[in-house]
N, C-alpha and C positions, 0 to 999 in steps of 0.2 A: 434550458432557455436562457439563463442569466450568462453560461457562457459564452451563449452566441452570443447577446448582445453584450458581452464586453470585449469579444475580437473583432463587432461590429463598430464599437467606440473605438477601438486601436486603430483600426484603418484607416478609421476617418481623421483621425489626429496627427496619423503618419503621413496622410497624402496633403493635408494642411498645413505641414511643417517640413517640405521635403529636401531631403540634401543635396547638395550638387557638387561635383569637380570643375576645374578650369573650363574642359571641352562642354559640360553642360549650361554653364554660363555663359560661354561663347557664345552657343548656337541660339540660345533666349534671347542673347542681342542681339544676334541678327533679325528677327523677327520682332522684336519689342523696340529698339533703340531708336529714336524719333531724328537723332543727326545719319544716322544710317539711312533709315526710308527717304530723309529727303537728297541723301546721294544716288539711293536707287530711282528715286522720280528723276534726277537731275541728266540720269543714263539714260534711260527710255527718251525724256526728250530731245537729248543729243542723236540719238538715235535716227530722228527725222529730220537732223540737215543735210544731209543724203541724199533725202527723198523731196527734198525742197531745191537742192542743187539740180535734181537730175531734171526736177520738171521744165526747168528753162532750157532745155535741149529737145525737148517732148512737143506734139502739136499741142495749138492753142485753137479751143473753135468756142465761136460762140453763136447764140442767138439772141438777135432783137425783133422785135416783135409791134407793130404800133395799130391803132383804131382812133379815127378820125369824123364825128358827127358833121354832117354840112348841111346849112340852113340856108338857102336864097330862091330869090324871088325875081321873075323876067318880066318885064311890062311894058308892053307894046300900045300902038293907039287904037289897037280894035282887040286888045285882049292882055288877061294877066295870068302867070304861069308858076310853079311855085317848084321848085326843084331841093325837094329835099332827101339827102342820100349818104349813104357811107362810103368811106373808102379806110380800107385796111389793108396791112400787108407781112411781110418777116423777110428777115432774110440771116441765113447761115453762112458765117464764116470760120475758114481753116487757114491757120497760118503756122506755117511750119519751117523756124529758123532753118537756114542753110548755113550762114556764115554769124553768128554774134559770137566776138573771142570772151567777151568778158563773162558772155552763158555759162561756156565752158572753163573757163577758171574759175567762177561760181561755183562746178558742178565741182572740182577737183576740191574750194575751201569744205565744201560739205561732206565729201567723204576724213577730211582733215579734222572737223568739228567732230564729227563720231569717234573719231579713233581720240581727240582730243576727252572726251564725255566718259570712253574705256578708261581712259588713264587716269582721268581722276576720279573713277569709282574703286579703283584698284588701289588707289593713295586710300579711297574712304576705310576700304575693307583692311589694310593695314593698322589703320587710325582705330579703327575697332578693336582689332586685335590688343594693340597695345594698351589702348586706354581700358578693354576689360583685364587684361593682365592686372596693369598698376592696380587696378581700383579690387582687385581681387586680393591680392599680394598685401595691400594697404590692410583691408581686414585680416588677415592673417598676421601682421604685423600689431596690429593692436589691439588682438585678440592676444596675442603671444605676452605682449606686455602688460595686459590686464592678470593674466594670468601668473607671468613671472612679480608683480606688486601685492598681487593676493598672497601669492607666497609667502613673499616679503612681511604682509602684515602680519599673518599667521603665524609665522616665525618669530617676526618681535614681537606677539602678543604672546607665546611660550617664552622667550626673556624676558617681558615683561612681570610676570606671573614667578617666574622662579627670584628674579630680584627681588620682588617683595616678600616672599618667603627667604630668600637668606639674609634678610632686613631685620626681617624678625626673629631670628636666631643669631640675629649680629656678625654674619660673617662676611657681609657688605656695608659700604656707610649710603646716606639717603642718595648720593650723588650720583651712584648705577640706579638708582630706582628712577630720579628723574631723567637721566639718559635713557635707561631702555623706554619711560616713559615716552620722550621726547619720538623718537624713533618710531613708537607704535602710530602715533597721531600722525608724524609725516608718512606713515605707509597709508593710512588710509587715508589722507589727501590725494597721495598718489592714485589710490586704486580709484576715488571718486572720477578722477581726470582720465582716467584711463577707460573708463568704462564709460564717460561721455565722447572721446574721442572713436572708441568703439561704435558709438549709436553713428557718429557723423560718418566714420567710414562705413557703415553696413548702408545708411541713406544712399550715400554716393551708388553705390552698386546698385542698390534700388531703381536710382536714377535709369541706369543703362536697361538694367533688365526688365524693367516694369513690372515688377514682385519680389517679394520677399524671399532672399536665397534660401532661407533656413541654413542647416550647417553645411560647412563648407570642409572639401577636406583639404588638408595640410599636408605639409611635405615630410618623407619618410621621415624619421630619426637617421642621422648620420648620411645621406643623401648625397653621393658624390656629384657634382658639377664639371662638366664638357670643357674642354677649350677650345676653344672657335678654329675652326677646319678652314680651310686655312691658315697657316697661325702666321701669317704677314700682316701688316697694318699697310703695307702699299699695294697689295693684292684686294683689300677688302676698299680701298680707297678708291682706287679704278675704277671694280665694279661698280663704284655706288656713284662714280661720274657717268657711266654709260648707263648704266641699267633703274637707276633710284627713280621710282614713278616722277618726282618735282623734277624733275630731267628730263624726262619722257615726257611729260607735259609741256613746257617751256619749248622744247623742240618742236612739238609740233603748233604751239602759237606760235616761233618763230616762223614757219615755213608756213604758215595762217599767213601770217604780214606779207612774206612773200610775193604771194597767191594774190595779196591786196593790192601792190604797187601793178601786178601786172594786170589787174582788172581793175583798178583808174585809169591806168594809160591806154588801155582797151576803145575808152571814150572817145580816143581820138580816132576813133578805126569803124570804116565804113559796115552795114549790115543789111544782108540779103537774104529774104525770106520768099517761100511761096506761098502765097494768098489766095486762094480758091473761096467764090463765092455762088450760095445757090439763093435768088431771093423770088418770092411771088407779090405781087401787088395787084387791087380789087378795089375797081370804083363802081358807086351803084349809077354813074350817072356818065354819060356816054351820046355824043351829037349825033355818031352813027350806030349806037347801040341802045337803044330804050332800057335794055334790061342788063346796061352796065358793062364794063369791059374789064379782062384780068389778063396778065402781064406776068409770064413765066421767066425768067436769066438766070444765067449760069455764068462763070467766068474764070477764068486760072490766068497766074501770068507770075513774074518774080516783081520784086519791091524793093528798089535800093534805095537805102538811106545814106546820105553822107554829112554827118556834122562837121559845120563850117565854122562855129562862134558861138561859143554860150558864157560869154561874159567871164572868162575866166575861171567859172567854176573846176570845170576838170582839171585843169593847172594845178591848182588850189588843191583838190582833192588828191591829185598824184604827189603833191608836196608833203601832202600830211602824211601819206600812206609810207613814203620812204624814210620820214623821221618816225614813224611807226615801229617801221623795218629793223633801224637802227638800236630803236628802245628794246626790241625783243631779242635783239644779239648780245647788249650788256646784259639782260636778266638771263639768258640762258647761259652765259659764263658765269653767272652769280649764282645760279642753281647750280650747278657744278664743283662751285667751290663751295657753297654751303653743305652740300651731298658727301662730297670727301671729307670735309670737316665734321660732320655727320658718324661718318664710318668710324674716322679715326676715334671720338672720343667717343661711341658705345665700344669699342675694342679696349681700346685702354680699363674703358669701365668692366669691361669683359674678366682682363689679365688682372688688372687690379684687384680687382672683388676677390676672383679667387685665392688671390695671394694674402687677402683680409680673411677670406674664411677660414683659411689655414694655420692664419697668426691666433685667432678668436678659439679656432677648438683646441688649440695648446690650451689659451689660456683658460677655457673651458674647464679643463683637465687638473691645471695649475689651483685655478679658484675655487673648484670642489673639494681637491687634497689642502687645502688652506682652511677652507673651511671646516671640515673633519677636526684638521690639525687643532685650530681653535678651538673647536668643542672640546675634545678632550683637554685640553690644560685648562679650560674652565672649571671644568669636572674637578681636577687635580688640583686649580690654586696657582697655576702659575698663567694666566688669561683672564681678564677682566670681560664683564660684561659688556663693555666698549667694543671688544676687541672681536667678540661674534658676531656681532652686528653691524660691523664695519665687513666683515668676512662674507655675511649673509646677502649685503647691498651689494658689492663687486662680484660675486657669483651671479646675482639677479641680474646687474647693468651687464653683466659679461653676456648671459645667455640670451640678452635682449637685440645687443649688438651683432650675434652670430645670426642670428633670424633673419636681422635687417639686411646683412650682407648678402644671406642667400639671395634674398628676395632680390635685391638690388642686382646682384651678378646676371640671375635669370631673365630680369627688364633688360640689363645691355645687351645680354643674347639675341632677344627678338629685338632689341633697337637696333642692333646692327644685322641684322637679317633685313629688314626693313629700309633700311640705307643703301642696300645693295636691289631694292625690289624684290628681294625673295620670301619674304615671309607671307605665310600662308597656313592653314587650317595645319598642313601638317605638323605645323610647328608648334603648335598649340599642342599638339597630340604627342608630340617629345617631352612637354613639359609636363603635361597631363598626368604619363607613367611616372614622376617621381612623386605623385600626390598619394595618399594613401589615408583611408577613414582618421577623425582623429578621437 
């Protein structure tokens, strides 16, 4: 019985602290992350200017309806007469555009807003992407460095500890005891900081997923890194002029405004509908009918309108619509050039990075054999206590700086995925395979 109920306590503790990779955090933001929902609201209602465009090309019917109390009195010289009676009635009409141009360019901005509404949920679904990355990457980054300070202090509290013993057998003066002291005290400031920096970046992440990630896993040991497929910075440049959702957005407000100029100047343009009316009408009081008379019509016919002068308004409204026009043609070159600007510097950040990671596991390698080296002439008498804990910091800062690079490399990856419009769940699921429990 005690055993059940202590695998019954493990489970419970295990599902209350559970760990997640990349892709698991992903998909909690998409369902948890409160700037996400309100891009998925913001799509669904773009959704219906579509369905708002198309109704002004659709019939129009309506019904009015009215009831009328009538109160009077007739008075003759031999008699008085009191005529009190209702009259009611309704009547239906159908009216069904033939010719409004400015309907149907209506209907064409509405299917433009939808496709507008796709575009910029596709920019949100990127923006999640990334901002879960960073804010993922970020914890792992200051988890790395809490951990490489810990080290740190561990280690100078073993220097610590042996200066004071070869203090007291005199084969140090007080000046490595205060040093290695010195040393121990700044590690644990560090690790103080490191470990509040740790709390703000697990909040952040919180933020997005709306719970508590518990552990997260980390990237292999030795973890090789991709170079970007195509390896041109004018090929990834291109793309992210034609394809970058802020591209694909801006294009289609521009060709919005379009659609605008040509539906104010529409105003000037006559409009021909068919009007089809059924109405009945009911009075209770009637000269040749005692018992009231009712009134059946029907009607069809066309209805043209033609506007002559409305005070300049339309002018006015066509003027605006073309300096509109013109505002949405400088911002769509601007999105263009910000989009290749885009590309170029996650690529660079791409090539760079890795050319950093490469420099760092040298030094990796360099700063461990350094360190070693140090210890042993400690041992021996020919290395000061100084001199391992200057070896033990630069191995620490070394292995802190290869973390941050990875991580950094891997954000330009999907930034420049991103800049081109292509990033997507899969890509998450590329970076995903290099994580591994930690």
């Amino acid at each position: 019985m005690k055993r059940v109920l202590a695998l019954l306590a493990a489970g419970l503790l295990s599902t209350a602290a559970w760990s997640a990779d990349l892709l698991d955090i992903y998909r909690r933001a998409q369902a948890n992350d409160a700037r996400f929902a309100a891009a998925r609201a913001e799509r669904e209602a773009g959704q219906e200017r579509v369905v708002q465009g198309r109704a002004g090309l659709l019939p129009n019917i309506g019904l009015s309806a009215n009831t009328t109390w009538n109160e009077g009195e007739v008075k003759t010289d031999l008699a008085r007469q009191d005529r009190d009676y209702n009259t009611n009635g309704y009547t239906v009409q159908l009216t069904q555009p033939l010719f409004r141009w400015q309907n149907w360019v209506q209907y064409r901005q509405g299917e433009l807003q939808t496709a507008l509404a796709e575009a910029q949920f596709g920019q949100a679904r990127q923006d999640l992407i990334l901002r879960v990355a960073e804010a993922y990457f970020n914890v792992l980054n200051a988890q790395d460095a809490l951990d490489a300070v810990t080290q740190l202090r561990t280690a100078a509290a073993e220097q610590l500890e042996i200066a004071k013993v070869s203090f007291e057998v005199g084969t140090v003066t007080i000046t490595d005891v205060h040093e290695a002291q010195s040393r121990h005290d700044l590690a644990v400031a560090q690790e103080i900081a490191a470990n509040n920096e740790l709390v703000v970046r697990r909040q952040t992440l919180v933020q997005i997923v709306g719970e508590d990630p518990g552990q997260l896993a980390g990237l292999r040991p030795g973890v090789a890194l991709l170079r970007p497929e195509p390896e041109s910075i004018t090929e990834w440049a291109g793309a992210a002029e034609l394809g970058g959702y802020g591209v694909q957005a801006q294009q289609l407000v521009r060709e919005i405004a379009v659609r605008e100029v040509q539906r104010t100047r529409a105003g000037h343009y006559p409009t021909l509908d068919v009007v089809a009316t059924h109405g009945r009408s009911h009075s209770g009081f009637s000269q040749n009918a005692p018992g009231g008379s009712r009134t059946d019509a029907s009607t069809i016919g066309l209805q043209l309108n033609l506007p002559l002068f409305a005070g300049g308004g339309i002018s006015s409204s066509e003027r605006e619509a073309a300096a509109l026009k013109v505002k949405a043609d400088a911002e769509l070159d601007a999105a263009r050039r910000d989009a290749a600007l885009a590309a170029r510097q996650a690529y660079l950040g791409v090539t760079s990075g890795l050319a950093q990671v490469g420099a760092l596991e040298a030094a990796q390698l360099s700063s461990t054999s350094a360190l070693e080296a140090n210890r042993l002439g400690y041992e021996v008498g020919v290395r000061i206590n100084i001199d391992v804990l200057n070896a033990q910091s630069q191995l620490a800062d070394t292995l802190q700086q290869l973390a941050r690079a990875r991580y950094d490399t891997l954000l330009a990856q999907l930034r420049l995925k991103a800049a081109a419009g292509t990033l997507t769940e899969d890509d998450v699921q590329r970076v995903n395979a290099l994580l591994a429990e930690r």
